[in-house]
C-alpha positions as a printed Julia matrix, in Angstrom:
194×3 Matrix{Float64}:
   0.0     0.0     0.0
   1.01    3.26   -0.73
   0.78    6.39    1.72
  -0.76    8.8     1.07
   0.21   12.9     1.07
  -1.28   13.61    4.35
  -0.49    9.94    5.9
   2.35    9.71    9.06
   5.15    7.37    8.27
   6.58    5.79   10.95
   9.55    3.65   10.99
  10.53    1.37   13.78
  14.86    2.04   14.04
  16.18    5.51   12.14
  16.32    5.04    8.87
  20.47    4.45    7.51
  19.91    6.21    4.04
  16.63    7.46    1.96
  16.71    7.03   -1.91
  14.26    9.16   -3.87
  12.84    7.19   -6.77
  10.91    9.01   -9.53
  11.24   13.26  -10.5
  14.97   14.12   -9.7
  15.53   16.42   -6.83
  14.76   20.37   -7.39
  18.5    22.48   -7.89
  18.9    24.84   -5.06
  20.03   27.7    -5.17
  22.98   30.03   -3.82
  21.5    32.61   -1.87
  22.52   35.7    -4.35
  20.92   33.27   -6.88
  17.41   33.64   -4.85
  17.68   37.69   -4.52
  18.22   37.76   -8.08
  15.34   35.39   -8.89
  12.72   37.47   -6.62
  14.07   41.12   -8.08
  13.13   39.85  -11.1
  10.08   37.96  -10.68
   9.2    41.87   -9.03
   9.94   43.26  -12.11
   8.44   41.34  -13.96
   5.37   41.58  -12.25
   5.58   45.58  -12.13
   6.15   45.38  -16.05
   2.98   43.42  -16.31
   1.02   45.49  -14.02
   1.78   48.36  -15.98
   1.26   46.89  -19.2
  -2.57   45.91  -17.64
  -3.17   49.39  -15.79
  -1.47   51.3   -18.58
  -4.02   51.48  -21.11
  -7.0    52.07  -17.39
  -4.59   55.17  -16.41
  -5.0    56.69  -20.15
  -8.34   55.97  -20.62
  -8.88   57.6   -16.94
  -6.84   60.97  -18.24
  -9.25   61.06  -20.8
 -12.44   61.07  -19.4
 -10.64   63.35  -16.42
  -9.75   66.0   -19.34
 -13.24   65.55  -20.96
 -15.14   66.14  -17.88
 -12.68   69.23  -16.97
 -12.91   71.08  -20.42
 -16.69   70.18  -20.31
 -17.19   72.11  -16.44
 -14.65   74.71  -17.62
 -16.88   75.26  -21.36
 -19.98   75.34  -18.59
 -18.53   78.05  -16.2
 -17.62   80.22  -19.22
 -21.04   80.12  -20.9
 -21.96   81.11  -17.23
 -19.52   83.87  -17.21
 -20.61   85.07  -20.04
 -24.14   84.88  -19.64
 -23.23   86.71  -15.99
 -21.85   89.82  -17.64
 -24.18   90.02  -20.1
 -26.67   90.39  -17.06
 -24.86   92.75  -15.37
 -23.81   94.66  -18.68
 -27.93   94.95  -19.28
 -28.99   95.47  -15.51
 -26.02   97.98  -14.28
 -26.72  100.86  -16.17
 -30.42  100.69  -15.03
 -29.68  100.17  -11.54
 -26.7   103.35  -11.92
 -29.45  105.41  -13.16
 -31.85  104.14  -10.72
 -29.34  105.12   -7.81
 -28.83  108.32   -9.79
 -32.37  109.17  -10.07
 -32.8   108.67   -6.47
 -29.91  110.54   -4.96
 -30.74  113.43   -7.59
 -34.75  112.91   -6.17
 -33.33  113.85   -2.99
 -31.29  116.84   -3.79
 -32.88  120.22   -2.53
 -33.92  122.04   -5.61
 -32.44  125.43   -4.28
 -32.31  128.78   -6.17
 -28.37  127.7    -6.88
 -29.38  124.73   -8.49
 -31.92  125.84  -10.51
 -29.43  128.69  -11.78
 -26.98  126.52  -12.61
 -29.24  124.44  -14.8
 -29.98  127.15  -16.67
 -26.95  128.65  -16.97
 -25.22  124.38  -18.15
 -27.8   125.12  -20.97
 -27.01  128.63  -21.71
 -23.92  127.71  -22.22
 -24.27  126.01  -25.86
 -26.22  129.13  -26.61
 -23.82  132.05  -28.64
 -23.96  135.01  -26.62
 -26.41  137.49  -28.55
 -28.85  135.0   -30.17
 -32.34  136.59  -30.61
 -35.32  134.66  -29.44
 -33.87  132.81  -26.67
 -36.33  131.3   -23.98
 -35.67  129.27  -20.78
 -38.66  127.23  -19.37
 -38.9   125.97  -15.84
 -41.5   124.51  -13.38
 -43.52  127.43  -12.08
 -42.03  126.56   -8.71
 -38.6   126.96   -9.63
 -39.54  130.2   -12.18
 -40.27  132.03   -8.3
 -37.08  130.66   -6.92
 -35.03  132.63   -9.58
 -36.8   135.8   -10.41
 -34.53  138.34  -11.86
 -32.05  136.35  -13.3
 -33.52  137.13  -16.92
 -32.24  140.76  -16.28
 -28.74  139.43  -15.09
 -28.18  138.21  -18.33
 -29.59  140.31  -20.66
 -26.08  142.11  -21.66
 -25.33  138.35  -22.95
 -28.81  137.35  -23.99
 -31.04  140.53  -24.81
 -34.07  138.7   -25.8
 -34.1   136.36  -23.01
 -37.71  135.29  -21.89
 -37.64  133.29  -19.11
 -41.32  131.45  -18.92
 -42.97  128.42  -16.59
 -44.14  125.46  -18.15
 -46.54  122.99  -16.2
 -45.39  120.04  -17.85
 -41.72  120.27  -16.77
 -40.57  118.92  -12.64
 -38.55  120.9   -10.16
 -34.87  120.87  -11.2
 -36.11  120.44  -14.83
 -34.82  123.14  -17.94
 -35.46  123.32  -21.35
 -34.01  126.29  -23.55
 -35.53  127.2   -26.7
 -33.56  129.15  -29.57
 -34.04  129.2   -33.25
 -31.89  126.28  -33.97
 -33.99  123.89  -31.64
 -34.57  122.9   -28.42
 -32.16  121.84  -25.7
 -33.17  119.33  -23.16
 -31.89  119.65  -19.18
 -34.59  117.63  -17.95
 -33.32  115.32  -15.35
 -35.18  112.79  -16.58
 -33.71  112.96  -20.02
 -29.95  113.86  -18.59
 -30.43  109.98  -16.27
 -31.46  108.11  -19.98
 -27.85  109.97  -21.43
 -26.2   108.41  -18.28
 -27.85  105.32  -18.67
 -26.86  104.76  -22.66
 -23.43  106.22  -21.73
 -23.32  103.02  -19.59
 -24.62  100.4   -21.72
């Protein structure tokens, strides 16, 4: 009978000498033999690693760069729709803030005067037929200053006009009318903005 793999033999004296019968015996090796074996059996198993993840890593890079120029394409459509926002809403909300802080300026005789006197300005000194509207309101506020420019303006009518707001000034002349409504003066601001 034979024993098997797992089966004990047991002899009754020491055995004198063993002969294997069958396969020869494996070759050892020196022990430099052995480092040099496993160094190489790791390399060669870091080649093939690499040669299996290789192809994984690239494919990886890939899809990382796709996904990356996609989100960066994404924020710059954002960006630009942003500032096209803001290019379209800041000029409203400039003139808004405008409007208000000029709503909430005292319309004083000084201002009114030098309203009148912006617009005057573009006028050549000596045109005939020159007339300044203002509110009513404001007309009162300046009385007299028709006669303190009548060596520059001779024919200078100074008249009210219900339709215009405090702080508001038009000045008529023969070549047309100019506009120092504040109204009109915030839409100026407003497309010098946009």
């Amino acid at each position: 009978m034979v024993p098997s793999a797992r089966s004990k033999l047991v002899f009754s004296q020491p055995p004198r000498s063993i002969y294997l019968v069958g396969k020869r015996p494996v070759v050892t090796y020196t022990e430099e033999q052995f480092d040099e074996a496993v160094h190489e059996a790791y390399r060669r198993g870091g080649d093939e690693v690499r040669a299996e993840l290789e192809p994984k890593l690239q494919a990886a890079k890939a899809e990382m760069k796709s996904a990356t120029q996609g989100a960066l394409s994404q924020l710059m459509e954002r960006h630009d729709e942003s500032l096209t926002q803001m290019r379209t809403l800041l000029p409203r909300l400039i003139a808004e803030a405008t409007a208000r802080v000029v709503g909430s300026l005292p319309i004083d005789a000084e201002f009114v005067r030098s309203v009148a006197n912006d617009l005057l300005a573009d006028v050549a000194p000596g045109a005939d037929a020159v007339e300044v509207q203002l509110c009513p309101a404001d007309l009162s506020k300046v009385s007299g200053m028709d006669q303190e420019l009548r060596h520059k303006f001779p024919s200078l009518r100074m008249v009210g006009n219900d339709e215009l707001k405090p702080g508001d000034c038009l000045v008529k002349t023969r070549f047309g009318v100019m506009d120092g409504r504040l109204s009109s003066k915030l839409k100026s601001v407003e497309g010098l903005l946009s």
